[in-house]
C-alpha positions as CSV (number, residue, x, y, z in Angstrom):
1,X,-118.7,132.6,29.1
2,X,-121.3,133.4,31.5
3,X,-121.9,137.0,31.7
4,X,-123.4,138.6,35.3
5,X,-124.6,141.7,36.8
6,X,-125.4,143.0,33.4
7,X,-121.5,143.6,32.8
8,X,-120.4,144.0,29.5
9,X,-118.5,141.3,28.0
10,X,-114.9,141.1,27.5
11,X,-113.7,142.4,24.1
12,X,-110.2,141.2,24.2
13,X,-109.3,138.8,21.2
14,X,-109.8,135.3,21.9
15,X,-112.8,135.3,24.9
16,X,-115.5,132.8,24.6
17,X,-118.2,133.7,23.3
18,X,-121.1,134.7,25.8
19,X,-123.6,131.8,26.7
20,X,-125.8,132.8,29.5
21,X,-126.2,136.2,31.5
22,X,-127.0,135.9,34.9
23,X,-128.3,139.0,37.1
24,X,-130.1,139.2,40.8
25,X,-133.1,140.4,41.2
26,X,-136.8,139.7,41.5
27,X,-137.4,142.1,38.2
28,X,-136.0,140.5,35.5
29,X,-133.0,138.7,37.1
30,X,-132.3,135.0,37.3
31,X,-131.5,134.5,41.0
32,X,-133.5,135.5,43.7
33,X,-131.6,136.3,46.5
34,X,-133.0,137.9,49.6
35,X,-131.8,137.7,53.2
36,X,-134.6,138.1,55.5
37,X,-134.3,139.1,59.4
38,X,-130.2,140.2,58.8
39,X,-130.1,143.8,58.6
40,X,-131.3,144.4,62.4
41,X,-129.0,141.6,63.9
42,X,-125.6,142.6,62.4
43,X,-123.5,145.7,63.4
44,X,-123.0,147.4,60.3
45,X,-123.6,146.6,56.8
46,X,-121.6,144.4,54.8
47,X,-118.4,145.9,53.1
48,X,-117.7,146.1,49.6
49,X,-115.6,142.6,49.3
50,X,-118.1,140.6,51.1
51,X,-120.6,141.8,49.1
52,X,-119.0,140.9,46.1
53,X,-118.2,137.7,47.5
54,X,-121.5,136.6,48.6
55,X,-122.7,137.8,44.8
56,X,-119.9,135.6,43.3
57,X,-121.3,132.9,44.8
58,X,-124.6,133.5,43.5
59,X,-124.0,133.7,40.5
60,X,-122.0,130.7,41.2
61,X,-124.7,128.8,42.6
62,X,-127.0,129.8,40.0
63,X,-124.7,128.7,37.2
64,X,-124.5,125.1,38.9
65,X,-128.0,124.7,38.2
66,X,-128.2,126.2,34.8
67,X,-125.4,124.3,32.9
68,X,-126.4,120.8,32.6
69,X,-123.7,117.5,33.1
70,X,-125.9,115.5,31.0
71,X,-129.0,114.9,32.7
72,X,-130.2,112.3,35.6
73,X,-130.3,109.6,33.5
74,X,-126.2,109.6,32.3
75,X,-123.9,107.8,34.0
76,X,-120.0,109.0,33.3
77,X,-116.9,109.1,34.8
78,X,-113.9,111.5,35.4
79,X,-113.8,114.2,33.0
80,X,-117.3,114.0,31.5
81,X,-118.8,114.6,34.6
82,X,-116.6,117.8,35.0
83,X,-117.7,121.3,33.3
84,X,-115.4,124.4,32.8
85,X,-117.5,127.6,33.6
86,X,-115.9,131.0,32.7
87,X,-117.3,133.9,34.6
88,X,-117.2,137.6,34.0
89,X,-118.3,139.4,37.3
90,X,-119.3,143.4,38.5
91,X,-117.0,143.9,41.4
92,X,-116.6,146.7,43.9
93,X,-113.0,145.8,45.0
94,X,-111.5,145.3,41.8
95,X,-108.1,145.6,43.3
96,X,-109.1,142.8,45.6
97,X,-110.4,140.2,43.2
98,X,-107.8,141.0,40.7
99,X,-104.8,139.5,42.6
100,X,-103.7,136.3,41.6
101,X,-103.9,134.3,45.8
102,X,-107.1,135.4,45.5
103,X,-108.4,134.2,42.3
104,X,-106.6,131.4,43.3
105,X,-108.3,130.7,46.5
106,X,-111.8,131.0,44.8
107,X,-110.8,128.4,42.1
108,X,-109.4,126.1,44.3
109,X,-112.2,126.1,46.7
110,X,-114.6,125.7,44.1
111,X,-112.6,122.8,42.1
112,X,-112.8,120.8,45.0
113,X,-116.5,121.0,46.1
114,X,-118.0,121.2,42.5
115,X,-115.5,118.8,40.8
116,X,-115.6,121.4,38.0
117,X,-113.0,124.0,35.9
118,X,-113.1,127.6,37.1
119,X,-112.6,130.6,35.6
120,X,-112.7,134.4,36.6
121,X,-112.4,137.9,35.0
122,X,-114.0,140.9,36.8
123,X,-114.5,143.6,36.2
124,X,-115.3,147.5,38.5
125,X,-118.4,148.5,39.6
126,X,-119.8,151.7,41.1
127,X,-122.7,149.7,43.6
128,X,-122.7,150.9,46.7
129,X,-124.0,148.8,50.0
130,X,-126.9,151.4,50.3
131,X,-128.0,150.3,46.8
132,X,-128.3,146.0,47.2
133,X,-131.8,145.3,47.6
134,X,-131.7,141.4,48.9
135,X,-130.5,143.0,52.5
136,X,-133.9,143.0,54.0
137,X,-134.6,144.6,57.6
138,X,-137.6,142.2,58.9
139,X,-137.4,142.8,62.3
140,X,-135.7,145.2,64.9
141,X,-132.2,145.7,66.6
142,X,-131.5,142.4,68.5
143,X,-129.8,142.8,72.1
144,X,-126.9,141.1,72.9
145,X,-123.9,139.4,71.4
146,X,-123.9,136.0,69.5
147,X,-121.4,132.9,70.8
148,X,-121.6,131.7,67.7
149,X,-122.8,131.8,64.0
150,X,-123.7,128.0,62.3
151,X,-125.6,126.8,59.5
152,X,-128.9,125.3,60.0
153,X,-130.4,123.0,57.6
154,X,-132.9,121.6,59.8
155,X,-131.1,118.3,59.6
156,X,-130.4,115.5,62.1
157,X,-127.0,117.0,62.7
158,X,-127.7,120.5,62.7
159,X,-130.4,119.7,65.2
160,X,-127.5,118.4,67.3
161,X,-125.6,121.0,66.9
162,X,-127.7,123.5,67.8
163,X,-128.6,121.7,70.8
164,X,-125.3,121.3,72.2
165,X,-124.7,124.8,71.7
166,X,-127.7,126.2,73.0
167,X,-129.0,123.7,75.7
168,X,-126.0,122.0,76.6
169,X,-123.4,124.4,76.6
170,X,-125.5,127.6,77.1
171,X,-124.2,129.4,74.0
172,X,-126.1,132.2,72.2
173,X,-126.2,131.2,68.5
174,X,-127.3,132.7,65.5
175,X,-128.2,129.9,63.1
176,X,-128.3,131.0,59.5
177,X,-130.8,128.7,57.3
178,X,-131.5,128.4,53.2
179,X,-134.8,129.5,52.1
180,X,-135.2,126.7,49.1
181,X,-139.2,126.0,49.3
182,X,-141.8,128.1,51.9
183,X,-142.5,124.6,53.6
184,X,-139.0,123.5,54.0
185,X,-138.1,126.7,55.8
186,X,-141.7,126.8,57.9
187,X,-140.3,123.3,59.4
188,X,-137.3,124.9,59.6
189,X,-138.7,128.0,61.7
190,X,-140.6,125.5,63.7
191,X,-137.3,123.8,64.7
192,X,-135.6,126.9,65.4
193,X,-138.5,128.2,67.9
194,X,-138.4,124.8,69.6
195,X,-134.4,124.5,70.3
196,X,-134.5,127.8,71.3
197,X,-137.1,127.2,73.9
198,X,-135.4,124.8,74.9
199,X,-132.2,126.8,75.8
200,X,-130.2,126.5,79.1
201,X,-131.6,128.7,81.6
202,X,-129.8,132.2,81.6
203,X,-128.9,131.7,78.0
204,X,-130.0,134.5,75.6
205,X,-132.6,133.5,72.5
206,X,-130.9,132.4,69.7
207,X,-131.5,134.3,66.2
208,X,-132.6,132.6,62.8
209,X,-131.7,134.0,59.5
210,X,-133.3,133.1,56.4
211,X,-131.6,133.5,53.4
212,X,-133.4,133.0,49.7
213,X,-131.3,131.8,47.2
214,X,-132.8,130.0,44.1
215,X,-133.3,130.7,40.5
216,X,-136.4,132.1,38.4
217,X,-139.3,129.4,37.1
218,X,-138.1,127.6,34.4
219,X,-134.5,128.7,34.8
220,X,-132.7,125.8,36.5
221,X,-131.6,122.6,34.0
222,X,-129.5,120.7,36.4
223,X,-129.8,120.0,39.9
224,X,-126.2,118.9,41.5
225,X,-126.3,122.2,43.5
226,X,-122.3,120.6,44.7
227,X,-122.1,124.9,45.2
228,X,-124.3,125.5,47.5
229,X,-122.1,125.2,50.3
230,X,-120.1,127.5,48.7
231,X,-123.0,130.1,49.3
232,X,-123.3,129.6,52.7
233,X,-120.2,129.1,53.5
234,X,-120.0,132.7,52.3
235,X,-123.6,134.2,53.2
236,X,-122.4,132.5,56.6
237,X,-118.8,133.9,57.0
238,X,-120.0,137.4,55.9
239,X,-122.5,137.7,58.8
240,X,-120.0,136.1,61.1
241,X,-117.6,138.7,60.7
242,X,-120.6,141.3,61.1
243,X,-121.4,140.2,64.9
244,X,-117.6,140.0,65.4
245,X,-116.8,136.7,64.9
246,X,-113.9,134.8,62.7
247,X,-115.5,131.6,63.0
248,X,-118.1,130.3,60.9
249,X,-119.9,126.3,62.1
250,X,-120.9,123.5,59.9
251,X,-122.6,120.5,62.1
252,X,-122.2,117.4,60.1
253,X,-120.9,114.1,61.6
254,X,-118.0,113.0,60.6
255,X,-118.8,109.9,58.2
256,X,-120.8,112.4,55.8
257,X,-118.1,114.9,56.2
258,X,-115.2,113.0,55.2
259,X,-118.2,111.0,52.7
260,X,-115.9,108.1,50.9
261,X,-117.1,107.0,47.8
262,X,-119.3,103.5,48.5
263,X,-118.8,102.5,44.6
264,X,-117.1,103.2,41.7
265,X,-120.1,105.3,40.4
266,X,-119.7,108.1,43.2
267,X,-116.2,109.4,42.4
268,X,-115.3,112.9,42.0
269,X,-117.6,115.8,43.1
270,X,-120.1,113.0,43.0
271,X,-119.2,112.1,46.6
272,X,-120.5,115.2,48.1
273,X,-117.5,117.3,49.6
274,X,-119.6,119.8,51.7
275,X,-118.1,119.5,55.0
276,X,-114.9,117.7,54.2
277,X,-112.2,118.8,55.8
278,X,-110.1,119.5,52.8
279,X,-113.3,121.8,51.7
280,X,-113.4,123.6,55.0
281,X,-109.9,124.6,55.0
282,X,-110.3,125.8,51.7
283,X,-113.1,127.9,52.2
284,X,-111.1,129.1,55.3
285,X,-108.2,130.3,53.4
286,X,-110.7,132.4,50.6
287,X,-112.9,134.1,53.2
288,X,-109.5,134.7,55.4
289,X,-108.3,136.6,52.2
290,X,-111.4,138.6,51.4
291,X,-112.1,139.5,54.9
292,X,-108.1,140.1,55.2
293,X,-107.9,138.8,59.0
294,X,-107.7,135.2,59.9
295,X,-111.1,133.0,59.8
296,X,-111.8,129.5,60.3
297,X,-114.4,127.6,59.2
298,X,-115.0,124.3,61.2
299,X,-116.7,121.8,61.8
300,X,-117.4,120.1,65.8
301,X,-118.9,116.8,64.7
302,X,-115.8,115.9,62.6
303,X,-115.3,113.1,65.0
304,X,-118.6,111.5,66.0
305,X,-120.9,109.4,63.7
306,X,-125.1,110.4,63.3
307,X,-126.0,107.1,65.5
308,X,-123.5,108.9,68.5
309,X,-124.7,112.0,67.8
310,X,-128.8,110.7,68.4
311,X,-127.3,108.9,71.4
312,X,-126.2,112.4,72.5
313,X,-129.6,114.0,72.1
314,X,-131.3,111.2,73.9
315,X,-129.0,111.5,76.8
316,X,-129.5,115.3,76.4
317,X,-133.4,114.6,76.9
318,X,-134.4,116.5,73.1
319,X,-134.8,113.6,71.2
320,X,-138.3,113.9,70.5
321,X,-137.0,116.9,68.7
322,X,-136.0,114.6,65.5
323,X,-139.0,113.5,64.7
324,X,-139.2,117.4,63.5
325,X,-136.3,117.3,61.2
326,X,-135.8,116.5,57.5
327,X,-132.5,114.7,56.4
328,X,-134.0,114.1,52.9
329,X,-132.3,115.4,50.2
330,X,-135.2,115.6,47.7
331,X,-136.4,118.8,48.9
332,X,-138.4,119.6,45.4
333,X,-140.3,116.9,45.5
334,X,-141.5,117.1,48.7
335,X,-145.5,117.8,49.1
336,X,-147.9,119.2,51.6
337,X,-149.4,115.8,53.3
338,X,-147.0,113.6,52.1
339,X,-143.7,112.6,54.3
340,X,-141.0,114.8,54.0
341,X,-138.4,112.1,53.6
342,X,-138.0,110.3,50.1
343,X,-136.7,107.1,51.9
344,X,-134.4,106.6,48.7
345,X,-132.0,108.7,49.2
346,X,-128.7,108.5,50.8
347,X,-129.5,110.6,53.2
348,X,-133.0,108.5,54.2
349,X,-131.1,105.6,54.5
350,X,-128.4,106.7,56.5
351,X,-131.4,108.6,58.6
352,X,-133.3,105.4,59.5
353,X,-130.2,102.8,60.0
354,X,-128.9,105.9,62.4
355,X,-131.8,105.9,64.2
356,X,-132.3,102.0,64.8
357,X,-127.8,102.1,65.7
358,X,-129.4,104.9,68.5
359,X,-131.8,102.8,69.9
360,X,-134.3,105.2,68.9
361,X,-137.8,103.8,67.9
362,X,-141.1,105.3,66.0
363,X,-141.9,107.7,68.5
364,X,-138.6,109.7,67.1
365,X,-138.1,108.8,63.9
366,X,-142.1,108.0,62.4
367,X,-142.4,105.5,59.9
368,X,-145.2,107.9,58.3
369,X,-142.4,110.1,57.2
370,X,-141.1,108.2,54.9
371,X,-142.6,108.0,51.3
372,X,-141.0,104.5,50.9
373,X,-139.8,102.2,53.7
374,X,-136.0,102.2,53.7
375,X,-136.2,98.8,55.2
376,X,-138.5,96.7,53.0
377,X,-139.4,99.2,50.4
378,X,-139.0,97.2,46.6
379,X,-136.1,99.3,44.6
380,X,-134.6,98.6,41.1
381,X,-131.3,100.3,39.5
382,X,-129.4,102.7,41.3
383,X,-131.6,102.5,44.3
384,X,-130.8,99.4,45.0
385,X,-127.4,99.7,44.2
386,X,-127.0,102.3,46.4
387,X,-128.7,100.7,49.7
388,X,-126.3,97.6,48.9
389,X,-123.0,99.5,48.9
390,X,-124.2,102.0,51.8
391,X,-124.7,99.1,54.0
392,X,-121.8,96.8,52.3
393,X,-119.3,99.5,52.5
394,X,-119.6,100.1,55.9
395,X,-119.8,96.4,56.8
396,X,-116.6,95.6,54.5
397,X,-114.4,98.0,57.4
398,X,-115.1,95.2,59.9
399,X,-112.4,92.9,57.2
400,X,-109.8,95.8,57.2
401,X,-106.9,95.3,60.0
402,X,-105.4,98.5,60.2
403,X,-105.3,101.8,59.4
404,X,-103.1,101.5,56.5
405,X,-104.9,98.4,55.4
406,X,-107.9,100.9,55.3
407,X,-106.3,103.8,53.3
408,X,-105.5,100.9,50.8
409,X,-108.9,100.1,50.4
410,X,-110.0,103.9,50.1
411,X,-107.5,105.8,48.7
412,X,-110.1,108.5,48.9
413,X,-109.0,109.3,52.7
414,X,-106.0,110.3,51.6
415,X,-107.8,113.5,50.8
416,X,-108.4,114.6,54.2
417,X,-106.0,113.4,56.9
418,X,-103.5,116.2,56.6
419,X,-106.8,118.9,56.7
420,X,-107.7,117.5,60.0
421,X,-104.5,119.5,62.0
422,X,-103.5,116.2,63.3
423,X,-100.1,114.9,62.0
424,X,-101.4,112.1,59.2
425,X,-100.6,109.1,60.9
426,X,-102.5,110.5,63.9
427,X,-105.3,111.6,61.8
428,X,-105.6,108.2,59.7
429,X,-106.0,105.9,63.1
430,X,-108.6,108.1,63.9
431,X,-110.4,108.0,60.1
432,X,-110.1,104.3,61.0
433,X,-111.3,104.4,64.3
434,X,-114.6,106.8,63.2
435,X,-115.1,104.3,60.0
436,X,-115.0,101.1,62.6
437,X,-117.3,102.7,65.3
438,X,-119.8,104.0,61.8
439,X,-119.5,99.8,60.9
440,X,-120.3,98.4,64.5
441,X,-123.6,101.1,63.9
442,X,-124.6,99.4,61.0
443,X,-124.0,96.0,62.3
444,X,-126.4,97.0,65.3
445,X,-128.9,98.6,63.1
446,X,-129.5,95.9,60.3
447,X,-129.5,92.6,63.5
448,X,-132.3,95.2,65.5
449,X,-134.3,95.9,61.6
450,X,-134.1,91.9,60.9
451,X,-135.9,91.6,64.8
452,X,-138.4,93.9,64.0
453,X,-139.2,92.5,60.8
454,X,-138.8,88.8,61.7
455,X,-142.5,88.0,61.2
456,X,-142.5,89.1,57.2
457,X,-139.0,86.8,57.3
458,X,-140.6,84.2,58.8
459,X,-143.8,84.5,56.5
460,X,-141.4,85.0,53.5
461,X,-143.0,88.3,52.6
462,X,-139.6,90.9,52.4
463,X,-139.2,91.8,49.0
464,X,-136.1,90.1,47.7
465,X,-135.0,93.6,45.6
466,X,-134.7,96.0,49.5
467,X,-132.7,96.3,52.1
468,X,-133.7,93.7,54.0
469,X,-134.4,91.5,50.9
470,X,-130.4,91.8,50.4
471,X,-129.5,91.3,53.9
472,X,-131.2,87.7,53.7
473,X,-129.8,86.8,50.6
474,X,-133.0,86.5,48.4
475,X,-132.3,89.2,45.4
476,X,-133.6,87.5,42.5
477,X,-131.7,86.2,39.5
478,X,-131.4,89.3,36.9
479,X,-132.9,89.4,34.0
480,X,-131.7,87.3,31.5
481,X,-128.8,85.3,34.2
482,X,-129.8,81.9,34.0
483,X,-129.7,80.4,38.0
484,X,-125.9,78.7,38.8
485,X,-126.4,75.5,38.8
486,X,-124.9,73.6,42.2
487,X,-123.5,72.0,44.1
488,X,-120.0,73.5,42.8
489,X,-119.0,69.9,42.7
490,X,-116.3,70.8,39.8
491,X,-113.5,72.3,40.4
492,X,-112.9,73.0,36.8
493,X,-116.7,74.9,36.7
494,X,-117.3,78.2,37.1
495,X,-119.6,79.1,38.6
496,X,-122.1,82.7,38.2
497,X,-124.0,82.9,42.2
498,X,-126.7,85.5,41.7
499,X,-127.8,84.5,44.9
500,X,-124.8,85.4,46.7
501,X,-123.2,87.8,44.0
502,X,-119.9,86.1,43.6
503,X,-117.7,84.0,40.6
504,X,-115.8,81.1,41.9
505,X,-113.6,78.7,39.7
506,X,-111.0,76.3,41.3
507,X,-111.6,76.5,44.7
508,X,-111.1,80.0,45.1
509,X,-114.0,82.8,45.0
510,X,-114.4,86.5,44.2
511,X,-117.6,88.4,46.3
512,X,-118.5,91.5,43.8
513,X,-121.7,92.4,45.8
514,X,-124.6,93.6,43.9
515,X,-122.7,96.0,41.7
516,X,-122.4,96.7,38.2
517,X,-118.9,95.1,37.8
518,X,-120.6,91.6,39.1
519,X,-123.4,92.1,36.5
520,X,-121.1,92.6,33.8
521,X,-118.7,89.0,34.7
522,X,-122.3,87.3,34.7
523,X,-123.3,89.0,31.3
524,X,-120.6,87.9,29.9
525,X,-120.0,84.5,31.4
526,X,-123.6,83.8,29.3
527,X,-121.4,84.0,26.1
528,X,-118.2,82.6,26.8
529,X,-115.9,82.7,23.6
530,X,-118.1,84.8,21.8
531,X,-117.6,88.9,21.3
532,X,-120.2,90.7,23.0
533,X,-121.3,94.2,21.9
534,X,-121.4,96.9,23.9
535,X,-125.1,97.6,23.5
536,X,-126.1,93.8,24.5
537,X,-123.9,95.2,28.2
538,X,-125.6,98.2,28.5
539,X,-129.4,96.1,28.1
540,X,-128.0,94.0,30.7
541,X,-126.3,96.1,33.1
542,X,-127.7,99.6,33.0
543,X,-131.3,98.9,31.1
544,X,-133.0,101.9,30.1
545,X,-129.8,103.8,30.5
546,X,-127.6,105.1,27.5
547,X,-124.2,104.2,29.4
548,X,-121.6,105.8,27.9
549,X,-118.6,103.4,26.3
550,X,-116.2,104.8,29.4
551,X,-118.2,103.4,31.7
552,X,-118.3,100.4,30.5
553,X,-114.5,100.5,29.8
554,X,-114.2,101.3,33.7
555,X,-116.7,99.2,35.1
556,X,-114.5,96.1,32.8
557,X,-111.1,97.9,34.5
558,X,-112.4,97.2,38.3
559,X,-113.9,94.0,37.4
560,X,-110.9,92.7,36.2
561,X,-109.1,94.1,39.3
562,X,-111.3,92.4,41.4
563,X,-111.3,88.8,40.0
564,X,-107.4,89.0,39.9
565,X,-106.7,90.9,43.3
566,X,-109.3,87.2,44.5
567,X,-106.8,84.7,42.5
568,X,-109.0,84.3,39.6
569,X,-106.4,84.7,37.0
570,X,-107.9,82.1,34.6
571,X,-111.2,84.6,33.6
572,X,-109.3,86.5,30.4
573,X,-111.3,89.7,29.1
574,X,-110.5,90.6,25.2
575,X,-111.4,93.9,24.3
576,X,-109.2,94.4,20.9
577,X,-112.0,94.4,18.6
578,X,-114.1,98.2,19.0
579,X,-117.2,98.5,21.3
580,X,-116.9,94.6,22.0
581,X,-115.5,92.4,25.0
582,X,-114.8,88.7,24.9
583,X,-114.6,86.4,28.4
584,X,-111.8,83.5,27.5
585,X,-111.4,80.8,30.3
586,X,-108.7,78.8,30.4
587,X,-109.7,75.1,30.9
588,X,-112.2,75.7,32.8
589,X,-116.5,75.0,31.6
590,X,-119.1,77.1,32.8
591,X,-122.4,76.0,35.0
592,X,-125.3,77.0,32.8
């Protein structure tokens, strides 16, 4: 039970027992919450229920960060990834939050983005509007009315957006931006006061909010933050509905948004759901209930991938603008002097292949602002995993057919098509289409990064363990594989290709890519006939990591999948005795 607003707990028989209490404020509190530069922009104050909402999801936010899934270092699946936080909340429209659409609504929104259990209890409270203290009044009465209201990360994409809005199309926004570190929000200030200098003549300023939102020193034990949307979906809706809007704006391009899984270890709330269209329309519905009068929240770029988007801004004559953004999602550990972007990351990655699909070159994207190259940079464990599959996903679409064929291979998109207020078949061609045009981006970006780096190919100097290094083919046996041995002259053999990350027996071949699931065939390939421990798997496949024995059960489960979905029926995996596997082969020998 996590206990907020210095509420008394629940007495009835049976109620959790209280874990954590959570209250606002600078003096004492746990969450710092402060929203600079609002008070003079909006028409009237906030009303009871939206400030209670934007509190719930505060606390909300602040919970995410306080109850840990297990730390960075544990890798899970399904349920043990998922928590089950029970809140007991201060609210001034009692009446409101105690009917059951309404509790509803908040749960199911939050189930899907977080991947977690909700529950609520709330209870009155006598705050009035006059009495919040994070509704700061920075500067005076603004003149005019807004177009507009849209989050503004200081991204790539919300670059775009705002630029389409306010140079493009001549609409008066008012961009609303989190606060996390001072020198993430001075680049976003700087941003802000280019774009809107940049506005089509005739077109009013645009505003910029600022909005503070993080926990006390020493508070914060996890860092998912899969909430945070939550918060400004909510921070964003409430001041929305204050300039007389009933539309709030995400900018996000549509491969992010819609975000498939790109291996088996990003399932669940893992697979970021910010802008997903199943998320939107669930964040609709709440704030449509709370505000009682229809809102949508949307999101333009549904549609377009980044690499179309930076075309876009080229065309539109801002793209020198990038080179002020930060896609990076590393914002803690990003220093004064240092470039702002990780180049680890998904977000790096998908940052600097956009940019080379865009035709772009240094002068917009700078190589300096990167901490590791995303090209050639050496990586190890999940970061290289993760560069593989971003780039071997999107590759893969270019085998699929047809749409269906495509929904087959990603069940996942099954998720969003009916969200997309297309009829399904409709919306899937055009999933298909997006993922296609995303591919042929990716194609164009890794043949323009293999020209640019064709001298360090030709001298032989890419490290095998990057990007590039895997493009080429030259990742290097893992530890403790012994090299296949070839020509596959035997058909009987089978043969373990570290090189080229497949198993072949009998003429026919399975392609794992440089995932776990091929690691594990190889580790187990080494010991044919002989009962391998679990703990001789997890030094082979996750070293240094304390895998847990799902997992491995899992990672065995697609494996297995795999080899017989490519023919190879003949590779037999025993797991009958505990916390072992065994690889049988039937008459076939193995290349050592």
């Amino acid at each position: 039970m996590i206990v907020c607003g210095g509420a008394e707990p629940p007495s009835a028989p049976g109620t959790p027992p209280v874990v954590r209490r959570l209250d606002i404020g600078d003096k004492g509190g746990q969450v710092r919450l402060k929203f600079d530069q609002l008070a003079g922009l909006i028409h009237t104050r906030p009303s009871p229920a939206e400030l209670d909402l934007i509190e719930i999801a505060a606390y909300v936010f602040a919970a995410d960060q306080t109850v840990s899934r297990g730390g960075p270092t544990r890798i899970d699946y399904g349920d043990r990834w998922r928590r089950t936080l029970r809140f007991h909340i201060p609210v001034r429209r009692s009446d409101l939050w105690s009917r059951r659409h309404v509790r509803d609504a908040l749960r199911d929104a939050l189930e899907f983005l977080t991947d977690d259990q909700y529950e609520f209890s709330f209870t009155s409270t006598t705050a009035r509007a006059a009495d919040v203290q994070y509704l700061l009044d920075r500067v005076g009465p603004s003149a005019g009315e807004f177009d507009e209201v849209a989050l503004f990360s200081g991204g790539a994409d919300s670059l775009c957006g705002a630029i389409d809005a306010t140079a493009v199309r001549g609409r008066r926004q008012l961009l609303v931006s989190h606060r996390p570190v001072n020198h993430v929000y001075a680049r976003q200030q700087a941003l802000y006061r280019a774009v809107a200098d940049r506005r089509r003549a005739g077109t009013p300023r645009p505003a910029h909010v600022g909005v503070t939102a993080h926990l006390a020193d020493g508070v914060a034990t996890a860092h998912t933050q899969r909430s945070r949307s939550f918060l400004f979906a909510a921070v964003g809706g409430v001041i929305a509905r204050r300039v007389g809007l009933s539309e709030l704006r995400f900018y996000e391009n549509g491969i992010i948004s819609l975000n498939l899984p790109i291996s088996p270890q990003v399932i669940g709330g893992r697979a970021s759901r910010t802008t997903h269209p199943q998320a939107l329309a669930r964040l609709a519905r709440l704030l449509s209930l709370v505000f009682e009068s229809e809102f949508a929240v949307v999101n333009p770029f549904e549609w377009a991938t980044r690499a179309e988007l930076l075309v876009a801004l080229h065309a539109a004559g801002h793209a020198d603008l990038l080179a002020d953004t930060v896609s990076c999602i590393h914002t803690r550990d990003q220093t004064t002097g240092a470039g702002p972007h990780c180049g680890r990351c998904s977000q790096c990655v998908d940052r600097r292949l956009s940019v080379l699909a865009a035709g772009l070159g240094p002068a917009h994207d700078p190589p300096a602002g990167y901490r590791e190259d995303v090209l050639v940079g050496a990586r190890d464990g999940a970061d290289l995993l993760l560069v593989e599959r971003f780039v071997g996903a999107a590759l893969d679409v270019r085998r699929i057919a047809s749409p269906v064929a495509f929904a087959a291979h990603n069940p996942e998109v099954n998720r969003a098509l009916r969200y997309y207020g297309l009829p399904p078949a409709v919306a899937a061609e055009r999933v298909f289409d997006l993922c296609r045009r995303h591919s042929d981006g990716m194609s164009r970006a890794v043949a323009r990064a293999l020209g640019e780096q064709v001298n360090a190919i030709v001298g032989q100097t890419v490290p095998p363990a990057s990007l590039l290094g895997l493009i080429l083919g030259r990742m290097p046996t893992p530890i403790g594989l012994p090299p296949a041995v070839g020509p596959d002259t035997d058909p009987e053999r089978l043969i373990v290709d570290p090189a080229r990350f497949t198993v072949r027996t009998r003429g026919r071949e399975c392609f794992f890519g440089n995932t776990n699931e091929f690691h594990l065939v190889a580790r187990m390939a080494r010991s044919v006939g002989d009962y391998v421990p679990y703990d001789a798997l997890r030094e082979a496949v996750w070293p240094g990591i304390d895998a847990e024995s799902f997992t491995i059960q899992k990672t065995m489960s697609n494996a297995r999948r795999k080899l017989v979905a490519a023919g190879l029926t003949e590779l037999v995996f025993d797991g009958r005795q505990k916390q072992h596997y065994r690889l049988q082969i039937a008459a076939a020998t193995v290349a050592r």
